[in-house]
SEVO-212491 format. One record per residue: residue in one letter; x, y, z of N, C-alpha, C, CB in turn. Coordinates in steps of 0.2 Angstrom, whole numbers, padded with zeros to 4 digits, always signed. Glycine has a CB too. Layout:
aXYZXYZXYZXYZ...
end
This chain:
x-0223-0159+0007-0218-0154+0008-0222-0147+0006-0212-0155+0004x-0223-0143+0010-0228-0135+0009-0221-0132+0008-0233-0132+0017x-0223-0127+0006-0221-0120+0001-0212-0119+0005-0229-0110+0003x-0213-0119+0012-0207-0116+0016-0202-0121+0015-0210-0113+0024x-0205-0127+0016-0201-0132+0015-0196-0131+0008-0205-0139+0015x-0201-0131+0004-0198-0131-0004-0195-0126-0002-0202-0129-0012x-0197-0119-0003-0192-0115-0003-0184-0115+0001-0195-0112-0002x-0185-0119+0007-0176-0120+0010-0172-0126+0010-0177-0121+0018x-0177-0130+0005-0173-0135-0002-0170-0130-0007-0180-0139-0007x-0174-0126-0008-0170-0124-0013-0163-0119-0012-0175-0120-0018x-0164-0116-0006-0159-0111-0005-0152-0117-0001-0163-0103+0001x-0154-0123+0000-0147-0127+0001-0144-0129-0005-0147-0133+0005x-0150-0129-0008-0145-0132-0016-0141-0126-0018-0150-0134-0024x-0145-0119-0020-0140-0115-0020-0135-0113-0017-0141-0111-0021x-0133-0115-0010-0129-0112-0007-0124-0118-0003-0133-0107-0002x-0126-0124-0009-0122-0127-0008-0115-0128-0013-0125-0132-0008x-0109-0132-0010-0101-0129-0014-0103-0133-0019-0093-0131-0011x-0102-0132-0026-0102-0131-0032-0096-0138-0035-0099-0121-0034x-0098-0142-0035-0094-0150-0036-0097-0153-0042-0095-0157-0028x-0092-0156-0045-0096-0160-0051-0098-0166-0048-0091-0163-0058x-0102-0169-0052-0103-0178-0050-0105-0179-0055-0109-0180-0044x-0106-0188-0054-0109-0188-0062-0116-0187-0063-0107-0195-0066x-0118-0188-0070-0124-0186-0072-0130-0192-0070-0123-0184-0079x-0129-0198-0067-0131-0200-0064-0133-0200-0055-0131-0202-0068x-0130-0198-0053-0131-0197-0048-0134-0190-0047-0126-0199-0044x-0134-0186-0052-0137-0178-0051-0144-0179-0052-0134-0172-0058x-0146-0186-0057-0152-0185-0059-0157-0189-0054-0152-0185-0066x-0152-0194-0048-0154-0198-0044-0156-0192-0038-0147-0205-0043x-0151-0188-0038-0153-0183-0033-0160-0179-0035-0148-0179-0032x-0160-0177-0041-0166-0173-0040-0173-0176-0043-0164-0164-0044x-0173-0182-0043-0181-0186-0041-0182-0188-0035-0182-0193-0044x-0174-0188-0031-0180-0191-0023-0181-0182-0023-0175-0196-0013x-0178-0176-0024-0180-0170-0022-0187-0171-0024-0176-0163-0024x-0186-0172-0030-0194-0168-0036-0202-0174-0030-0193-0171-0051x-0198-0180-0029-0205-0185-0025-0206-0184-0021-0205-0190-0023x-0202-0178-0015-0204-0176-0010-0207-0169-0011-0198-0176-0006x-0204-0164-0014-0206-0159-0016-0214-0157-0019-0200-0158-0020x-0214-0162-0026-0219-0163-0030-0222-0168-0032-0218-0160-0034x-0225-0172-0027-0230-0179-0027-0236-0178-0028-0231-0181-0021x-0238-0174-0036-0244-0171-0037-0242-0177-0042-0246-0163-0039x-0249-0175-0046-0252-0177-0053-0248-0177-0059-0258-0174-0054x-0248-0182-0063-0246-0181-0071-0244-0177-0074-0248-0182-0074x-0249-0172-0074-0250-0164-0078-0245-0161-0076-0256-0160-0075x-0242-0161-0071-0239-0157-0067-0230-0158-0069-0242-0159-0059x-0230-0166-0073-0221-0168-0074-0218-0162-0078-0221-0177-0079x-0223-0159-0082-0218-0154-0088-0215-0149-0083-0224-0149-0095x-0218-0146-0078-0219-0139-0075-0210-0145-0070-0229-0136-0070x-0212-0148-0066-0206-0152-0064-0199-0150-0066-0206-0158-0066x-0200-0155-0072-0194-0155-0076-0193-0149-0078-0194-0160-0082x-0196-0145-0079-0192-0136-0082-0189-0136-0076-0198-0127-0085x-0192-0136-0069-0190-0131-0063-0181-0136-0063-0197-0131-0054x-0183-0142-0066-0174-0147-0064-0171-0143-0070-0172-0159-0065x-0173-0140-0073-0169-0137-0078-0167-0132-0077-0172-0136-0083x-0172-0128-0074-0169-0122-0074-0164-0121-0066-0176-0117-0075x-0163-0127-0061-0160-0128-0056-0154-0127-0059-0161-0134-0051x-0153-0135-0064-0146-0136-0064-0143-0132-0068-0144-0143-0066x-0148-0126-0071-0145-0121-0076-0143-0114-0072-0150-0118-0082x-0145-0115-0066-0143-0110-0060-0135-0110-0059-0146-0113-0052x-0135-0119-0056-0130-0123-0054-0125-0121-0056-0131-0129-0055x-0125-0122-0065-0120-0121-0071-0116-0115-0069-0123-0120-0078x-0123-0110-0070-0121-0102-0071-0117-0102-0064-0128-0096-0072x-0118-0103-0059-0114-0103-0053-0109-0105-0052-0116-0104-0048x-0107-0111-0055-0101-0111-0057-0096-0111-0062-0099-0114-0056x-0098-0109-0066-0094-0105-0071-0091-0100-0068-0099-0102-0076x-0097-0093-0065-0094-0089-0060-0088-0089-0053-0099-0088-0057x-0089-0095-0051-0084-0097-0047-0078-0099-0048-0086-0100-0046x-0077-0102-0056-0073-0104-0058-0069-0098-0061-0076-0109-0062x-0073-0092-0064-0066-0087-0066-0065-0084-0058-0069-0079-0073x-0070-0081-0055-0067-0079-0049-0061-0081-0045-0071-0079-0047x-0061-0087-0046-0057-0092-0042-0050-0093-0046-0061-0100-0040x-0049-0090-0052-0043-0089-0060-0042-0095-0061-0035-0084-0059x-0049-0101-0061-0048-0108-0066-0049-0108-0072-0052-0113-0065x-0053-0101-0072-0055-0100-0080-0051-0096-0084-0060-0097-0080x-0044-0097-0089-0040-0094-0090-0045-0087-0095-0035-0098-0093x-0049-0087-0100-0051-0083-0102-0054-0079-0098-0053-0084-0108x-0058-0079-0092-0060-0074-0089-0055-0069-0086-0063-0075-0085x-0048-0070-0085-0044-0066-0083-0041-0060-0089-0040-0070-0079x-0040-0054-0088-0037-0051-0093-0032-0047-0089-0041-0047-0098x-0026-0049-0094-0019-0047-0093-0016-0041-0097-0015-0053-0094x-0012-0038-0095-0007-0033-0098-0001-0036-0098-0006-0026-0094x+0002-0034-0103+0008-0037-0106+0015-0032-0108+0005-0041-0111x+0019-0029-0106+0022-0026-0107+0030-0029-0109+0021-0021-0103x+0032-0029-0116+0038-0031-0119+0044-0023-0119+0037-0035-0126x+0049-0026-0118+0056-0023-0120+0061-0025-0126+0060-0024-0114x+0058-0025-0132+0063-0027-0138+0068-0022-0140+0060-0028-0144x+0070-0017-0137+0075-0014-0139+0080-0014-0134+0075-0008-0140x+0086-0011-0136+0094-0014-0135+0096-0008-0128+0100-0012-0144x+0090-0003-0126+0090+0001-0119+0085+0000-0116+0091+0010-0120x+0084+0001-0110+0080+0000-0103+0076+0005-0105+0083+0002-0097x+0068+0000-0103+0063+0006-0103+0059+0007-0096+0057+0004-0109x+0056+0010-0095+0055+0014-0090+0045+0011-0088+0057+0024-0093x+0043+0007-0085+0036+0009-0087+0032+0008-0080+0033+0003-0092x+0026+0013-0079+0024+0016-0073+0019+0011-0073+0023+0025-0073x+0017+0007-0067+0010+0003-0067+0008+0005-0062+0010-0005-0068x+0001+0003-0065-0007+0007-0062-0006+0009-0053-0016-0001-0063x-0003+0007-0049-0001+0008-0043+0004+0014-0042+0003+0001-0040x+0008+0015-0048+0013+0021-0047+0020+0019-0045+0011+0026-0041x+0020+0012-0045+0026+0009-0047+0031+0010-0052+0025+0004-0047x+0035+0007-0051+0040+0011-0058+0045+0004-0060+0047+0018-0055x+0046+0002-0067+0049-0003-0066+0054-0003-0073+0045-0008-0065x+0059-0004-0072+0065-0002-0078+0067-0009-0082+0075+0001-0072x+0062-0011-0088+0063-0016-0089+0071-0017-0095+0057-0018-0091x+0076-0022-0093+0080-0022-0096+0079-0025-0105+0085-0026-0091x+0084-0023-0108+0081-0026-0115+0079-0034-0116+0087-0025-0120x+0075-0033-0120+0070-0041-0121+0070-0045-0116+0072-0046-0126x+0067-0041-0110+0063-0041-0103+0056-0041-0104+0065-0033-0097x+0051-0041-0102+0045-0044-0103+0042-0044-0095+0045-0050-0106x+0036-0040-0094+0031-0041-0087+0024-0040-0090+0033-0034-0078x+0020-0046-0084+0011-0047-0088+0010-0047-0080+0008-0057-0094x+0003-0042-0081-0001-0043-0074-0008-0039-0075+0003-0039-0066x-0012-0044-0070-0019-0044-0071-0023-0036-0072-0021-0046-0065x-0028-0034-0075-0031-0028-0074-0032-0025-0068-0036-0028-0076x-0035-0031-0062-0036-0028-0057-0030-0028-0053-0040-0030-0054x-0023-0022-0056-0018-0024-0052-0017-0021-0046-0013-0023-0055x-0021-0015-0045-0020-0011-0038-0024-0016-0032-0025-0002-0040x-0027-0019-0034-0031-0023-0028-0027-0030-0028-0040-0024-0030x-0023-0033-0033-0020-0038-0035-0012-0038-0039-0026-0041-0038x-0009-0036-0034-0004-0032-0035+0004-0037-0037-0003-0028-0029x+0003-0043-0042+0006-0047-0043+0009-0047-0051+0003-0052-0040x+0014-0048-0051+0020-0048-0058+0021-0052-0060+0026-0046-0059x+0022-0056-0069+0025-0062-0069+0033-0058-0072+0021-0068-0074x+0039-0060-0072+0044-0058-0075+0046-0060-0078+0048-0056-0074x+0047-0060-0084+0053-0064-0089+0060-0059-0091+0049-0066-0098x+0064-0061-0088+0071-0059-0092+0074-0053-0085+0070-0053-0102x+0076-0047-0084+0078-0041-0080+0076-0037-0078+0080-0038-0081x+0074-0035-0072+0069-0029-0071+0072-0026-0066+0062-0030-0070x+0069-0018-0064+0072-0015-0058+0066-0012-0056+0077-0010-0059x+0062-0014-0049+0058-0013-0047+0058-0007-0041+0055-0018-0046x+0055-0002-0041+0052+0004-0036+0046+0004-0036+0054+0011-0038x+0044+0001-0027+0039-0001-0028+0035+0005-0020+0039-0010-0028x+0029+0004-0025+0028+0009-0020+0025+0006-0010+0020+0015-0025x+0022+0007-0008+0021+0006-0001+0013+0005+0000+0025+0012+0002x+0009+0000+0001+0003-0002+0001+0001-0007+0007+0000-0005-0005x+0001-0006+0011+0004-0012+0017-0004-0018+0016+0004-0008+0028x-0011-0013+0014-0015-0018+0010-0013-0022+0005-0019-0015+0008x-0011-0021+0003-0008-0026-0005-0005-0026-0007-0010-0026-0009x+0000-0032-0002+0009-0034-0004+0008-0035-0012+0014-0044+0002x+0015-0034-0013+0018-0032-0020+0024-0041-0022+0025-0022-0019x+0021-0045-0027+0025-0048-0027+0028-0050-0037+0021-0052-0023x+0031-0053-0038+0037-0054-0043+0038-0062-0045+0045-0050-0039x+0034-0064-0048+0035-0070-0049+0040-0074-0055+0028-0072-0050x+0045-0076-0053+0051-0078-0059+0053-0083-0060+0056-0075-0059x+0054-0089-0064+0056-0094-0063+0052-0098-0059+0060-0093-0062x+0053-0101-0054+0052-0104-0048+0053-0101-0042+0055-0108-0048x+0053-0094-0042+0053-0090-0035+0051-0085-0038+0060-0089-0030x+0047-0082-0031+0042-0077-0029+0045-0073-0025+0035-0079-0027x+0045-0068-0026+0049-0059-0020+0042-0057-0019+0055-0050-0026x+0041-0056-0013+0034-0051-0008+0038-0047-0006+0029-0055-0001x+0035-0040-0008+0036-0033-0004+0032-0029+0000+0039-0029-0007x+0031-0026+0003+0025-0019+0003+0030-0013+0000+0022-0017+0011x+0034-0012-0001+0037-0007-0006+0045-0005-0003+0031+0002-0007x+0049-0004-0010+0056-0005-0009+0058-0006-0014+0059-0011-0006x+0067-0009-0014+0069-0006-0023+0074-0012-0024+0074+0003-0024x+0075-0015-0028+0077-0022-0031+0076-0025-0038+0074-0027-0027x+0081-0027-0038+0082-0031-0047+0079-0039-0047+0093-0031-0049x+0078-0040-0052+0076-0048-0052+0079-0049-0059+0068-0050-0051x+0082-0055-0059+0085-0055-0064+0085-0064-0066+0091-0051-0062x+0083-0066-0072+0082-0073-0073+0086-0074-0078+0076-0075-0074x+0090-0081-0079+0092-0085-0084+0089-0091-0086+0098-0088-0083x+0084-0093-0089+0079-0097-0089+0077-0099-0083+0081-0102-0092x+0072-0105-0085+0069-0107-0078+0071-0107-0071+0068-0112-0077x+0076-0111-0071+0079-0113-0064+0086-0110-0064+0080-0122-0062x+0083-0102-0066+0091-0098-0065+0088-0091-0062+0096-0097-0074x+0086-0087-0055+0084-0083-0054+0090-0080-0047+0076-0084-0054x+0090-0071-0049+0096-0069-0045+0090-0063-0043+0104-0066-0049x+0091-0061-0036+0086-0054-0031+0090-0052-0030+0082-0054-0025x+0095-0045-0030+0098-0040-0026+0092-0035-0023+0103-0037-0031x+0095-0036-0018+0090-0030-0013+0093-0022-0013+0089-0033-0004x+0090-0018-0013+0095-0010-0012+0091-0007-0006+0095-0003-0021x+0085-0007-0007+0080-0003-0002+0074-0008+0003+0075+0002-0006x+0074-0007+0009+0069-0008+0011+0069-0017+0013+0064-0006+0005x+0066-0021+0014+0065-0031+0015+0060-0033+0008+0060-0034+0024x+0063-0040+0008+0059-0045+0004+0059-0050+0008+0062-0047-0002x+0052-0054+0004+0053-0063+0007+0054-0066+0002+0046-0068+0010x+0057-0071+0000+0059-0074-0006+0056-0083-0003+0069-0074-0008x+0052-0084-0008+0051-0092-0009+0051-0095-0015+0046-0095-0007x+0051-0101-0013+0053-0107-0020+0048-0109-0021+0059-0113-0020x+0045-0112-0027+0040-0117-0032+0042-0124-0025+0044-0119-0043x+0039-0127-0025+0037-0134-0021+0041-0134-0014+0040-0141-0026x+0044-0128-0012+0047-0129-0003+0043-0125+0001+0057-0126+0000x+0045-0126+0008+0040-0124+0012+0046-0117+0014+0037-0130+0018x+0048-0117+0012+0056-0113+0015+0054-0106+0014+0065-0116+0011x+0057-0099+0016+0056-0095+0018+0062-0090+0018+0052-0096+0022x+0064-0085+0013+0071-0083+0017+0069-0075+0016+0080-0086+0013x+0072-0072+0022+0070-0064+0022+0075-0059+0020+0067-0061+0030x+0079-0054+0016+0082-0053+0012+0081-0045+0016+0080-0057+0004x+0089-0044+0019+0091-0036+0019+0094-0032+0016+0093-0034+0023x+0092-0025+0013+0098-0022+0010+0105-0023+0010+0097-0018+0013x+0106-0023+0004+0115-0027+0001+0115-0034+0002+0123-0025+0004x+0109-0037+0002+0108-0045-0001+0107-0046-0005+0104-0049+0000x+0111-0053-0008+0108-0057-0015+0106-0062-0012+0112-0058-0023x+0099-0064-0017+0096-0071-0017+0098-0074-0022+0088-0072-0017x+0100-0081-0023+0102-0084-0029+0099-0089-0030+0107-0085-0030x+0096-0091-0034+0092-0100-0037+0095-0102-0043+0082-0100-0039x+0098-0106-0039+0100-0110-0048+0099-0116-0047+0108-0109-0052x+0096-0118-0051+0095-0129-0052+0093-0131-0046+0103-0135-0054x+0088-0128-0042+0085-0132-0035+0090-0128-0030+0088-0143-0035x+0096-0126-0030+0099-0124-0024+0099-0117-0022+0106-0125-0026x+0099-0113-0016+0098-0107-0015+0105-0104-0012+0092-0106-0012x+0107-0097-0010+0111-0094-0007+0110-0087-0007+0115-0096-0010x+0113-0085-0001+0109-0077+0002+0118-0077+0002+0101-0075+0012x+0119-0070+0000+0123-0067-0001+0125-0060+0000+0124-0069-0004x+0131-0058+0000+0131-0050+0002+0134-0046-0005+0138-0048+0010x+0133-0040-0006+0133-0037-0015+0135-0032-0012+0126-0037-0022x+0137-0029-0016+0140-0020-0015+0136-0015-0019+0149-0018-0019x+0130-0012-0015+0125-0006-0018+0127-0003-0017+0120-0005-0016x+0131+0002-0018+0135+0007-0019+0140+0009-0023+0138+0008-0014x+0141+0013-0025+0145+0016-0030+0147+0023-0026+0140+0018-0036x+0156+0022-0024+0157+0027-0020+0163+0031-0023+0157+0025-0015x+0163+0037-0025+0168+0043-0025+0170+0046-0018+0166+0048-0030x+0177+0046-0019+0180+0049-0016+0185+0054-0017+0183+0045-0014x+0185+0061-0015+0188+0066-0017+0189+0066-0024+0193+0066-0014x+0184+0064-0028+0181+0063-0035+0181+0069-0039+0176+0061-0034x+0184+0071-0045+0183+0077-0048+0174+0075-0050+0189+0077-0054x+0171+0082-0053+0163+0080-0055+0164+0079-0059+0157+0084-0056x+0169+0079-0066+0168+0077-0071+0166+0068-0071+0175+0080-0074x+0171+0067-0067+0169+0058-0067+0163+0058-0065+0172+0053-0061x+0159+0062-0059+0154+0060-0058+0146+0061-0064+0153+0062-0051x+0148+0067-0068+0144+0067-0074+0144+0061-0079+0147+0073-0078x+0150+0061-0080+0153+0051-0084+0149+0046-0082+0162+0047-0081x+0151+0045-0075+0144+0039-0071+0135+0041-0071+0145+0039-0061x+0134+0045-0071+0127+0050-0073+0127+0046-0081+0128+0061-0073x+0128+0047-0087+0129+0047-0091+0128+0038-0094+0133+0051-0092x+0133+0036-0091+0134+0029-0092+0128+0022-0088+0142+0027-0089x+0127+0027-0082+0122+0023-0076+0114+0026-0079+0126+0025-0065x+0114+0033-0081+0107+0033-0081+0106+0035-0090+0104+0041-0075x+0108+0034-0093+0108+0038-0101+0107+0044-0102+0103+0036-0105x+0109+0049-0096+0108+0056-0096+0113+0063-0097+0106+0057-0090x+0115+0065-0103+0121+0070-0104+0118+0075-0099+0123+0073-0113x+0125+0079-0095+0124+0084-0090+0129+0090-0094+0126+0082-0083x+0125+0096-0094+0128+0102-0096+0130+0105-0091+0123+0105-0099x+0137+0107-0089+0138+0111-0081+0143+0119-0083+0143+0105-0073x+0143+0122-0080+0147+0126-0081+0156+0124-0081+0144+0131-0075x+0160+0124-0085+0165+0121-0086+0171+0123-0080+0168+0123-0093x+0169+0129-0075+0174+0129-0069+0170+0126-0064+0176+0137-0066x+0165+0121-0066+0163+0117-0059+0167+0109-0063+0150+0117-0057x+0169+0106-0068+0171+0103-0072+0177+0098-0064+0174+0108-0080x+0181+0103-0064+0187+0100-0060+0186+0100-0051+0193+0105-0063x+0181+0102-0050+0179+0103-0042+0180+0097-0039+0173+0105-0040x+0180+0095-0034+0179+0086-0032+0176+0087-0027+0186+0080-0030x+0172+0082-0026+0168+0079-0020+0168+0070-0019+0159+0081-0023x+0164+0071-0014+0166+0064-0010+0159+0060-0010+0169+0066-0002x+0156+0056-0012+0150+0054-0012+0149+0047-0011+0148+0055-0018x+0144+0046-0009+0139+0037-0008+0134+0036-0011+0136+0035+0000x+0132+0035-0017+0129+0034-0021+0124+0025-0020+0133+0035-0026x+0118+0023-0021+0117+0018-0020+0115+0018-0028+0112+0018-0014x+0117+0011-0031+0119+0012-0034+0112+0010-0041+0125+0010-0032x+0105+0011-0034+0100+0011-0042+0097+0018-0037+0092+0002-0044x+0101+0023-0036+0098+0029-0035+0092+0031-0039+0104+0034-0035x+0088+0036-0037+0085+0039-0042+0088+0046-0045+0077+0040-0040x+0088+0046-0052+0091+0050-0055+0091+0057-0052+0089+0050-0062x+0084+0058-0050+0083+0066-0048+0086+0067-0041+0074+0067-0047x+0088+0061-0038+0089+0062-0032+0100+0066-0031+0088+0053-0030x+0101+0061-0036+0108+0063-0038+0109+0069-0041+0110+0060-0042x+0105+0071-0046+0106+0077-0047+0103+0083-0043+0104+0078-0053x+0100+0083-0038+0097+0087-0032+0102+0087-0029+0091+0085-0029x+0107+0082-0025+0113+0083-0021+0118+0086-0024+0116+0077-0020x+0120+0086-0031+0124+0090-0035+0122+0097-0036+0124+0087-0042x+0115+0099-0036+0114+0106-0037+0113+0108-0031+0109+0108-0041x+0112+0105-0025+0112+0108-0019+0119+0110-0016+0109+0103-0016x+0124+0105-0020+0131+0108-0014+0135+0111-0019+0136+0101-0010x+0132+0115-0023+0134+0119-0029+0130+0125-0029+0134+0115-0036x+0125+0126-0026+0119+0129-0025+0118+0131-0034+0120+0135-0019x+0115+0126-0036+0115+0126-0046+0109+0124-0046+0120+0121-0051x+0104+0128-0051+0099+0125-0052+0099+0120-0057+0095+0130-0054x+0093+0114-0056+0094+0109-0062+0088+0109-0065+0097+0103-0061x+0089+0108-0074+0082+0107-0077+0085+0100-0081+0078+0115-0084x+0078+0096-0082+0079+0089-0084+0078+0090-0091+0074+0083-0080x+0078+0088-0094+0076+0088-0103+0074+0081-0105+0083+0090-0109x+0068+0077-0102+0066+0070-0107+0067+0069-0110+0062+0070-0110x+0064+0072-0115+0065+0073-0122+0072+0071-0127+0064+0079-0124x+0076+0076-0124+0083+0072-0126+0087+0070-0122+0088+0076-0129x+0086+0069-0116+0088+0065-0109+0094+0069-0108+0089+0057-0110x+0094+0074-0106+0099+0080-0105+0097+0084-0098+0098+0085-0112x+0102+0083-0095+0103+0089-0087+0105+0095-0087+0109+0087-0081x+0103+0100-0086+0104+0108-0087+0108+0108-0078+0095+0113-0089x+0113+0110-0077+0115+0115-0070+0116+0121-0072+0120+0113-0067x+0114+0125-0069+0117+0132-0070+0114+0135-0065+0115+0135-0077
end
């Protein structure tokens, strides 16, 4: 066997798929290689045996590699892990510019490379605003069902294992289950439900609607629905309006319609989670 031969031995072993066998038939294989390969002299067995050494230490290293790449390797993957142990909703922005409202002693874990691998595990309540990446659908893994989006807005919500609820407010989902082949596509003011093996799509009321409403109420709902006291001028207190609210609005959104048909400027306060109109 000349040089070119060896050499296109060797680039099939490397570029072959990466399978255990046992350790005798590994070593059955690489004597008929090494007798075809190297049919020299005595001298020559040490130099051999390093080069099967240093093959099946190729081999190794190549699948080892393989093995995290492919997430068989649990310690090659690193996760984030974000908990909610207090008794209010926390707010957390992930690496994509997603936004997610987790409900108390709620819990979500996802990979480092989340922008390219844009997948969530949930434990307990969440409210997802997700942004829009038609490269790299957005998915919610809970229980035994998995929500895919490319961006939209929806609650997920679990009771142990085989207890998971989806309300949809914006946008489509797919919803599937752990071991079916089944598939259900979910529109605005749907709920999905899983409980114990069974499923159901259903219709939910996303809205929150005033009718010839004084603003005082609607400051009340502000307050109760987002944690946010509003400061207004007390002759706008008794006005009424008429509104359709969805009911995981975004906060800024609500208070932009309020200062717009009042023509009122609004400042937000963080800090003490306070709405200025004036």
């Amino acid at each position: 066997m000349d040089e070119k031969d060896i050499e296109k031995k060797m680039q099939e072993a490397w570029n072959a798929p990466v399978t255990e066998q046992p350790q005798g038939k590994k070593e059955a294989l690489w004597q008929e290689f090494a007798r075809e390969a190297f049919p020299i002299k005595k001298k020559r067995r040490a130099w051999v045996y390093s080069a099967a050494a240093l093959i099946v230490l190729s081999l190794s290293i190549a699948a080892y590699f393989t093995l995290s790449s492919t997430g068989n390797s649990n310690s090659a993957q690193a996760y984030t892990i974000i908990e909610n142990p207090s008794a209010i909703i926390k707010k957390v922005m992930l690496p994509d510019s997603s936004v997610v409202e987790l409900e108390p002693h709620a819990e979500i874990r996802y990979a480092e490379n989340f922008k390219h691998n844009r997948k969530v595990t949930l434990s307990g309540e969440a409210f997802f605003s997700v942004q829009k990446d038609k490269q790299h659908p957005f998915s919610v893994a809970c229980g035994k069902t998995t929500t895919t989006v490319l961006g939209t807005c929806f609650t997920v919500s679990s009771a142990g294992h085989n207890s998971v609820r989806v309300n949809l407010y914006e946008g489509r989902v797919q919803m599937n289950v752990k071991d079916t082949q089944s598939s259900w596509i979910l529109s605005p003011g749907e709920q999905f439900v899983y409980k114990d093996g069974r499923v159901a799509v259903e219709a939910f009321n996303r809205f929150s609607d005033f009718d010839n409403t004084e603003l005082s109420t609607i400051i009340a709902y502000i307050k109760t629905t987002y944690g946010y006291s509003v400061e207004i001028p007390a002759e706008y207190l008794e006005k009424k309006i008429t509104l359709r609210l969805n009911k995981k609005e975004n906060l800024e959104n609500v208070v932009g319609i309020i200062a717009q048909m009042y023509e009122l400027k609004p400042t937000i306060d963080e800090k003490v989670k306070k709405i200025t109109l004036q």
